[in-house]
C-alpha positions as CSV (number, residue, x, y, z in Angstrom):
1,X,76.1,119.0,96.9
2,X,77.9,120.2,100.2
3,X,79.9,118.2,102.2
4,X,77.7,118.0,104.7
5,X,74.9,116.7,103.1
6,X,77.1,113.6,102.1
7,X,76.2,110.3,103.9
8,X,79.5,108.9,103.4
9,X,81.6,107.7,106.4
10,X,84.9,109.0,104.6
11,X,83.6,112.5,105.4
12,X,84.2,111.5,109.7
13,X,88.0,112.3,110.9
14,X,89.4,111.2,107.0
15,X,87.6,107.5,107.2
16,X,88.6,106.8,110.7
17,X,87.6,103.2,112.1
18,X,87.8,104.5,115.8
19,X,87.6,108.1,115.5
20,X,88.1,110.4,119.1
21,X,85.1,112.7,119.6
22,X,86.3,115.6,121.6
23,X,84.1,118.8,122.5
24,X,84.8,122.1,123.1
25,X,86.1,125.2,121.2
26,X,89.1,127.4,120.2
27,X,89.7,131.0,121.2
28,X,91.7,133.5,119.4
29,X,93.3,136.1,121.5
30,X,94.7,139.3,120.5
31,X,98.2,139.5,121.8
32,X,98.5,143.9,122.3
33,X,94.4,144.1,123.6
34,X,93.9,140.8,125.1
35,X,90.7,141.1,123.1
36,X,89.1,137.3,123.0
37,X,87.0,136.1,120.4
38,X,85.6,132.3,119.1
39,X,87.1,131.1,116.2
40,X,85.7,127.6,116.3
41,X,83.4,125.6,118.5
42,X,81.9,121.9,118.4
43,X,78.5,123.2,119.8
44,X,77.0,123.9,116.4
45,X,78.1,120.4,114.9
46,X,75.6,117.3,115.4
47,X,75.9,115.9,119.0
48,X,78.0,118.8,120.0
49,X,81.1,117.0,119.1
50,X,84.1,116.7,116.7
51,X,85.6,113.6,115.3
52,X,89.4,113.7,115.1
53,X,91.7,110.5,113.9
54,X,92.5,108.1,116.6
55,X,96.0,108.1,114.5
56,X,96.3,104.2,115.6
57,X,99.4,102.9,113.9
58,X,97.8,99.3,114.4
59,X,95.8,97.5,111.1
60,X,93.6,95.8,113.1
61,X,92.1,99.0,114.4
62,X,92.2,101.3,112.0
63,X,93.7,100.5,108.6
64,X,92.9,104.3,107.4
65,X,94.8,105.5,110.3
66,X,97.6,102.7,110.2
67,X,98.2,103.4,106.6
68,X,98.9,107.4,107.2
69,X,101.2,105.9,109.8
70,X,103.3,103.9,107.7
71,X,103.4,106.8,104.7
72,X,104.7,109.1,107.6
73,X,106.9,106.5,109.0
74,X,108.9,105.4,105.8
75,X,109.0,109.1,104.9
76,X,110.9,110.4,108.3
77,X,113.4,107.3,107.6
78,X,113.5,108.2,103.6
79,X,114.6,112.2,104.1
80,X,116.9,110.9,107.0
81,X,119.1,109.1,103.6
82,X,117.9,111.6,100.8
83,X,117.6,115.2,102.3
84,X,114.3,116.9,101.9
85,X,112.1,118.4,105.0
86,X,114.7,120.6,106.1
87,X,117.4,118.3,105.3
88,X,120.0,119.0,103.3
89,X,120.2,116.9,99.9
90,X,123.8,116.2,101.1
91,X,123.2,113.8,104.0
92,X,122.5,111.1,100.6
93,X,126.0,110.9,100.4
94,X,126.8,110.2,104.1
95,X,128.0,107.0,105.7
96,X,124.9,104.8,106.6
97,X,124.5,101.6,108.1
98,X,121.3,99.1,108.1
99,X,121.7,96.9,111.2
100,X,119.4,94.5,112.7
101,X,119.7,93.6,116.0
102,X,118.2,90.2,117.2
103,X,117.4,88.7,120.6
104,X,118.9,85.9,122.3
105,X,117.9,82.3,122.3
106,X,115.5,81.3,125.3
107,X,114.6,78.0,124.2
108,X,114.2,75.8,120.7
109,X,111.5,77.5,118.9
110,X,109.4,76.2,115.8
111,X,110.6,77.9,112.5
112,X,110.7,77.9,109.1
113,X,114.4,76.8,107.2
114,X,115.1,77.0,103.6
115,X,118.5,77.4,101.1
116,X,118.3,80.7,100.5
117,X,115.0,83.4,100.7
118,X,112.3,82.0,99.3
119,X,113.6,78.8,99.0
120,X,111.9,74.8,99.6
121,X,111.4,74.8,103.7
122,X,113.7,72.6,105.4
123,X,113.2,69.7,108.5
124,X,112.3,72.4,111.0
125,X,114.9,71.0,113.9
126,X,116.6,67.6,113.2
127,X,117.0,66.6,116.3
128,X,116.2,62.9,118.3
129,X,115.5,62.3,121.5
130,X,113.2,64.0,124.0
131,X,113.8,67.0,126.5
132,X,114.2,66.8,130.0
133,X,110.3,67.2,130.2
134,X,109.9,63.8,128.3
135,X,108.8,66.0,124.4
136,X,110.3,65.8,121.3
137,X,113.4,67.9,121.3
138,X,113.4,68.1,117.7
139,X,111.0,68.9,114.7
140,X,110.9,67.2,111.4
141,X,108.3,69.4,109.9
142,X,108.6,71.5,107.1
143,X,107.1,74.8,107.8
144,X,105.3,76.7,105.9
145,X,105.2,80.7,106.3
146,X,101.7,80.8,107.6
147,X,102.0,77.8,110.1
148,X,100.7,78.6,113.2
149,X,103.4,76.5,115.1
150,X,106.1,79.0,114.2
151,X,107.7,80.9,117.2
152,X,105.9,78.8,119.6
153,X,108.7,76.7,121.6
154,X,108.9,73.0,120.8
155,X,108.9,72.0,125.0
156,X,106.9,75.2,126.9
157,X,108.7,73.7,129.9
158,X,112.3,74.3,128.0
159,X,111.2,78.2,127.2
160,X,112.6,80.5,129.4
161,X,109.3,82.9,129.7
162,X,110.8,84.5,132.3
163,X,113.9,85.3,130.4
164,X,112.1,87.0,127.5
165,X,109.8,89.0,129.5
166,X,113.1,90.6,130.8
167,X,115.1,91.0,127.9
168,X,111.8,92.7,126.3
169,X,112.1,94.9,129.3
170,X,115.4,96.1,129.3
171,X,115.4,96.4,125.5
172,X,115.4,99.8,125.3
173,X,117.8,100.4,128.1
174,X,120.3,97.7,126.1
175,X,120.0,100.1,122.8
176,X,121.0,103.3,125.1
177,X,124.0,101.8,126.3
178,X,124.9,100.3,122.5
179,X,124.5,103.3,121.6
180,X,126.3,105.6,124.2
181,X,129.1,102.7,123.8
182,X,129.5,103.4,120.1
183,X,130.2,106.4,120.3
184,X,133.1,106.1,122.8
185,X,134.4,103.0,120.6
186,X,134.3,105.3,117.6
187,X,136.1,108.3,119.5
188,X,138.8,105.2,120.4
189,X,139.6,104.2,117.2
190,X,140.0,107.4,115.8
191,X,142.5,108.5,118.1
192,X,140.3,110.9,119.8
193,X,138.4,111.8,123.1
194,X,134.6,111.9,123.0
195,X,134.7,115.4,123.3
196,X,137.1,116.0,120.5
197,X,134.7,113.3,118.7
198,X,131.6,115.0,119.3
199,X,133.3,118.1,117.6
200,X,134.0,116.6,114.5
201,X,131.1,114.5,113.3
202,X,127.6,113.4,115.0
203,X,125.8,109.7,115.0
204,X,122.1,109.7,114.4
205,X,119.8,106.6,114.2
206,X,116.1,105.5,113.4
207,X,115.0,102.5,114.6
208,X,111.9,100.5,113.9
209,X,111.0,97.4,116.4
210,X,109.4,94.1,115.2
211,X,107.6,91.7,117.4
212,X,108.4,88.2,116.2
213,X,106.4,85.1,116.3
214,X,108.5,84.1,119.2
215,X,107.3,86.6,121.5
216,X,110.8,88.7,121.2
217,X,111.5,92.1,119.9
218,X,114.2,92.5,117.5
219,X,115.2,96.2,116.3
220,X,115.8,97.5,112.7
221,X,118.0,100.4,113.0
222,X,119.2,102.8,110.6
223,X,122.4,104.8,111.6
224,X,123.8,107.8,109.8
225,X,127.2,109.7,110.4
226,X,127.3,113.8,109.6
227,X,129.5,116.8,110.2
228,X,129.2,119.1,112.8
229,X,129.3,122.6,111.3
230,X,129.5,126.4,112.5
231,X,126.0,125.8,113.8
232,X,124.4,123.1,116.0
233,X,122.1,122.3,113.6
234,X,123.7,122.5,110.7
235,X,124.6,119.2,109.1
236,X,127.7,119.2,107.1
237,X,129.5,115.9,105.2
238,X,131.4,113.8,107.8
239,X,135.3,114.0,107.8
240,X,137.1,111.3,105.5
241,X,138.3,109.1,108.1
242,X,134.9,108.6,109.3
243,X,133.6,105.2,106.9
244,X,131.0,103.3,107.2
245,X,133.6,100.3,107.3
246,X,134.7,102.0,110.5
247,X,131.4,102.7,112.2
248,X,130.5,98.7,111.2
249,X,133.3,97.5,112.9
250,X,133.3,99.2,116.1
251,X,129.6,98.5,116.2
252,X,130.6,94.8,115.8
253,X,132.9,95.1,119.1
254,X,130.4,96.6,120.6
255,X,127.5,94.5,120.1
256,X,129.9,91.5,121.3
257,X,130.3,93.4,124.7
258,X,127.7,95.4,125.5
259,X,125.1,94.4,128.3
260,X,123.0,95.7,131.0
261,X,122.1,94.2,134.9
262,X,118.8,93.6,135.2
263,X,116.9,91.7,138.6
264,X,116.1,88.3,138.3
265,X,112.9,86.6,140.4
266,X,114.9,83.8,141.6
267,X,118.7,84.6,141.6
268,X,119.7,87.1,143.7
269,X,122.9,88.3,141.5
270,X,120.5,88.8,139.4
271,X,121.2,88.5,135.2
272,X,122.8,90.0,132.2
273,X,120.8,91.1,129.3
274,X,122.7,90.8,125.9
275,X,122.6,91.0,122.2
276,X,121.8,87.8,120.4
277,X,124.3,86.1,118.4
278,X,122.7,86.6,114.5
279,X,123.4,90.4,113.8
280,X,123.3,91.7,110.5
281,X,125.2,94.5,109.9
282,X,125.4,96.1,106.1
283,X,126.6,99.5,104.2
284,X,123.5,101.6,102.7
285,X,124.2,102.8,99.0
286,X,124.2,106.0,98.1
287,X,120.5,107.0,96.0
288,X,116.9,107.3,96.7
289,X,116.5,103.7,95.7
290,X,118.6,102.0,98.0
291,X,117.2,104.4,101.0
292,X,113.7,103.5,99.7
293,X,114.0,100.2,100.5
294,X,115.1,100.8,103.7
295,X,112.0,102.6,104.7
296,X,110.1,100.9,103.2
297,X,111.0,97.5,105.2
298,X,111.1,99.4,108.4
299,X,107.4,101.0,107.5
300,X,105.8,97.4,106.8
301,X,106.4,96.4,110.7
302,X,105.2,99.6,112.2
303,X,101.4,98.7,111.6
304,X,101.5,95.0,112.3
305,X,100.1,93.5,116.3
306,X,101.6,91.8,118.7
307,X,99.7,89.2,117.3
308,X,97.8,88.6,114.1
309,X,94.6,87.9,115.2
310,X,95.1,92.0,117.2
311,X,93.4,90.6,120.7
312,X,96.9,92.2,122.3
313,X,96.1,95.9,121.0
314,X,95.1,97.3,124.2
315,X,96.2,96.7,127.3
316,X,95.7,93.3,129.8
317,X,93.5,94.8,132.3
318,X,93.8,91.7,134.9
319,X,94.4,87.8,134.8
320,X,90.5,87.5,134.5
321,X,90.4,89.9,131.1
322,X,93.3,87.7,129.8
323,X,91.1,84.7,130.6
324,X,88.7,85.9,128.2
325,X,90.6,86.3,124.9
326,X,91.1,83.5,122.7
327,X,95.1,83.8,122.3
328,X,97.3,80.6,121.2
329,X,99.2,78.9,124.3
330,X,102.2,80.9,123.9
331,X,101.2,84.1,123.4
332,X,98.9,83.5,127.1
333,X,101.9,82.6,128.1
334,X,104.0,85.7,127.8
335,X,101.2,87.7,129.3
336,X,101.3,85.5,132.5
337,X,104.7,86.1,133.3
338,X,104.4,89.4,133.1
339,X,101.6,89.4,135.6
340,X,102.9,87.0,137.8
341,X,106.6,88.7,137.5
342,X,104.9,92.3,138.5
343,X,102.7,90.9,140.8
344,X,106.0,91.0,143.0
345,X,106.1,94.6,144.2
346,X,109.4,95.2,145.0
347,X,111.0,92.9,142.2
348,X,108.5,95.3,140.0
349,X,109.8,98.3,141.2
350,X,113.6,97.1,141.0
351,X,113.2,95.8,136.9
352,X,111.6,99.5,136.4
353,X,114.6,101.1,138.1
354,X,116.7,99.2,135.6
355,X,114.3,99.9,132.7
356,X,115.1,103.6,133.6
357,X,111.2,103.9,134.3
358,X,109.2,106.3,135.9
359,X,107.1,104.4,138.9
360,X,103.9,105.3,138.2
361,X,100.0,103.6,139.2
362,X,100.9,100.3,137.6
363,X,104.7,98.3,137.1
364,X,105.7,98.3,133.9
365,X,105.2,94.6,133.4
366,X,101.5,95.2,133.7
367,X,101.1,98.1,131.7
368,X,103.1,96.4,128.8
369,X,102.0,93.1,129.2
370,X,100.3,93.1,126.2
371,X,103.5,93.8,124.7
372,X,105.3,90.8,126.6
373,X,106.9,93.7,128.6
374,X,108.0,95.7,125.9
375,X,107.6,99.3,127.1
376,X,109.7,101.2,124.5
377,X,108.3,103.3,120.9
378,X,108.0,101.0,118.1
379,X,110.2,103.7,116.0
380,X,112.0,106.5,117.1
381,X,114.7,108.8,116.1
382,X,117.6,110.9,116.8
383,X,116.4,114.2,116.9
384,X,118.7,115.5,114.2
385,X,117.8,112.7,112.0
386,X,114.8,113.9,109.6
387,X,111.4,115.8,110.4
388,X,108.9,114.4,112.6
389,X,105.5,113.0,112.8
390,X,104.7,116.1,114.4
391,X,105.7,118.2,111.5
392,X,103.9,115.7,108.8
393,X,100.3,116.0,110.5
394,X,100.6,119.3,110.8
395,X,101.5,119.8,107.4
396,X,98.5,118.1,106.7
397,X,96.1,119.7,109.0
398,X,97.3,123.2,107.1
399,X,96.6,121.8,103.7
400,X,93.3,120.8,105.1
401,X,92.3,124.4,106.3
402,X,93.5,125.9,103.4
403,X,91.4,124.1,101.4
404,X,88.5,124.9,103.2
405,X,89.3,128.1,103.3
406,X,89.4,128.4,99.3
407,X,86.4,126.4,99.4
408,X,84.3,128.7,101.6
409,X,85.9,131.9,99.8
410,X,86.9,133.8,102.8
411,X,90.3,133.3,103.0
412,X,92.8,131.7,105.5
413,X,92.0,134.3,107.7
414,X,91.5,134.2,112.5
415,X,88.8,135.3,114.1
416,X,90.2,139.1,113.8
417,X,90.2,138.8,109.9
418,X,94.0,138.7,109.9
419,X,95.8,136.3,107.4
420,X,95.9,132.9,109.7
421,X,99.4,132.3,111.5
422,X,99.5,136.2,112.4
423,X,102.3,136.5,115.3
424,X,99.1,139.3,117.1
425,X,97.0,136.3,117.6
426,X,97.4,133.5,120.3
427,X,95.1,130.7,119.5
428,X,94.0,129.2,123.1
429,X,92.0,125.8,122.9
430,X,89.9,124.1,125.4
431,X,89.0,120.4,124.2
432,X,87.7,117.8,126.5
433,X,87.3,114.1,125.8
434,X,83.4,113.0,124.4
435,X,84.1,109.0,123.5
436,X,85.5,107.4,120.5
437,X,83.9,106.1,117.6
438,X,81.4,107.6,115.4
439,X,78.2,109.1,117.1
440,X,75.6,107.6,114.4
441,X,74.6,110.5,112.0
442,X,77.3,112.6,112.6
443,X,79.2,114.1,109.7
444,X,81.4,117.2,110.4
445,X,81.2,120.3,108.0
446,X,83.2,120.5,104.8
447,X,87.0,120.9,105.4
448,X,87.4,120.2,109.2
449,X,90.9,118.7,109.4
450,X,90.6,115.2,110.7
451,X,94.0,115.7,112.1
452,X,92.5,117.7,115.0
453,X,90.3,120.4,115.6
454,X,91.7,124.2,114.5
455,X,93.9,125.9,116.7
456,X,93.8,122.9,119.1
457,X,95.6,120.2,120.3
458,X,95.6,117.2,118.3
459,X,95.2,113.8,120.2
460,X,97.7,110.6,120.0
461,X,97.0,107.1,119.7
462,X,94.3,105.3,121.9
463,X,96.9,103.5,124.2
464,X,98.8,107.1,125.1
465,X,101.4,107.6,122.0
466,X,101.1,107.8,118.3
467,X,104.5,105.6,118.1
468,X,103.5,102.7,120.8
């Protein structure tokens, strides 16, 4: 039986929840002749289309799609501690940090206590008395971990929304400047200039962000310290002096000082945004089994929602759309301020200024204010660090045509009969949007890549990138 006779929904963009349909076709042109002919087109296929993934790093919209995501994701932070992908084996042995960086506190939140991980819950906050809004200003609960009253604020009234929304905002900002700080602290301690530094050894990171019950995004960062050899890309061992011990430490200082201006509403001076005071800080062992375990706890947050029930995975058009999803209290919240904070043109336009943002149609506050403001990737990467997602789909989408081309028994050959990737041939592709989701009886024919349509561009994730 050929694939497409198949009735099975597996067969649509690789099992795709949400899958893009996109029409058009792909030219191959002949570098020397300028000769044009059609290598592929979507006007033979049932509705004229092709289904591509919607490469959704989100559960709740796509688990196929989110699980490719995380297996891409833990594998650009594994090779970035074992080698591999261009990588050289060496870069195992290289100082490493894990570091998780955590937000302030804007108010007494509920959460869940215990002696040690895993242990018996605790009294949640042992405190008497009541707030200055007249409420309990302690908890005597023991939480358990899937009680809904974690991360919400004990008093509402107490919760500095506003607070949060900005340090969400400037969050990326505040990891720039740590990291354009460390760098300088580093060059300090060692005696040398930045420029001398920068001669000698290189810093590279990958970071994973994790939205917390509370509304606040804390980052998981991995950092990794190499050699600078004969080449700029070539990644040598780090000298001696260079320890992880001593990249800790003046990470430590730096953490402690570091902070960026940001406007504030109400106070004209307007506010520092900081660090938080729990910061974990720890030396990665040399092997594949102590890097696995790194990526694979960054991976596990990379396909989780804002919020569990996934109403926050696409955008907050206006107040009246927010009206009309069932969200908890707090999470409403969160989404208010930052509609009521960028409903204030010009303090809109000043926070983006500080955010380092591009103005664009909307203030960042309402774009992200289904992320509580938070504008930035949910992972990226140094780009020395390891391969990319780039590189992993289209390793993928080759394996794909190949097989089809062994399959069919022609070969991987272009529209010329050259072997495919021929330096003569240009592949030019014209694709426009056709909808999402699967047109009912639709199947593509055997061996079209669901990564994208040959010789084309692929497509990113629904809400404009593959890591948001």
């Amino acid at each position: 039986m050929t694939a497409q006779a198949l009735p099975d929904d597996r067969l649509v963009a690789g099992g795709c929840s949400a899958p893009i349909r996109l029409s058009g076709h792909t030219d191959h042109v002949d570098r020397d002749t300028g000769r044009t002919r059609r290598a592929y087109s979507s006007a033979g296929l049932p509705g004229g289309v092709v289904h591509v993934r919607c490469n959704n790093r989100r559960e709740t919209v796509c688990p196929t799609c989110s699980q490719t995501y995380k297996r891409d994701a833990r594998r650009v932070v594994l090779t970035g501690l074992t080698g591999g992908d261009g990588l050289p084996e060496g870069v195992g042995g290289h100082p490493a940090l894990f570091v998780t960086l955590t937000a302030p506190s804007f108010g007494p939140v509920h959460s869940r206590r215990s002696r040690g991980k895993g242990g018996d819950a605790r009294a949640c906050r042992p405190r008497r008395g009541l707030c200055p809004h007249g409420r309990p200003a302690g908890c005597h609960a023991r939480h358990g971990d899937g009680d809904r009253k974690l991360g919400t604020p004990l008093c509402p009234e107490c919760f500095d929304y506003t607070g949060a929304v900005l340090w969400n905002a400037l969050l990326p900002t505040l990891w720039k400047a740590t990291r354009d700080r460390l760098e300088s602290a580093v060059a300090a301690a060692s005696g040398r200039s930045v420029a001398a530094l920068r001669r000698e050894l290189r810093i590279t990171f990958a970071k994973a962000a994790e939205m917390q019950a509370r509304g606040l995004v804390h980052l998981h960062v991995v950092i990794r310290v190499d050699g600078r050899g004969a080449s700029p890309d070539q990644i040598v061992a780090p000298p001696a002096w260079a320890s992880a011990d001593l990249i800790a430490d003046c990470l430590r200082d730096v953490l402690g000082d570091v902070a960026v201006s940001a406007p504030h509403p109400t106070d004209p001076a307007g506010t520092a945004v900081r660090w938080g005071a729990q910061i974990d800080i720890r030396a990665i062992g040399v092997g594949p089994d102590d890097g696995g375990r790194v990526a694979n706890y960054l991976a596990k947050y990379l396909t989780k929602s804002v919020t569990g029930s996934g109403l926050l995975d696409r955008p907050v058009r206006s107040l009246a759309h927010l009206a009309r999803l069932a969200l908890d209290p707090h999470a409403r919240r969160m989404v208010e301020t930052c509609w009521t904070l960028g409903a204030d043109e010009q303090f809109a336009a000043a926070l983006d200024d500080a955010a380092g943002r591009q103005h664009g149609r909307l203030p960042g506050l309402l774009r992200w204010s289904h992320a509580y403001g938070f504008g930035g990737h949910w992972i990226t990467k140094s780009r020395r660090y390891s391969t990319t997602f780039g590189a992993l789909r289209g390793a993928r989408r080759t394996f794909a045509r190949t097989v089809a081309a062994v399959a069919s028994a022609r070969g991987l050959l272009d529209a010329f009969g050259r072997p495919d990737g021929d330096p003569r041939t240009i592949a030019v592709g014209s694709w426009t949007y056709a909808g999402r989701g699967r047109a009912t009886g639709d199947h593509p024919p055997g061996g079209l890549s669901p990564e994208g349509p040959p010789g084309g561009t692929g497509t990113g994730e629904g809400d404009g990138s593959a890591g948001r």
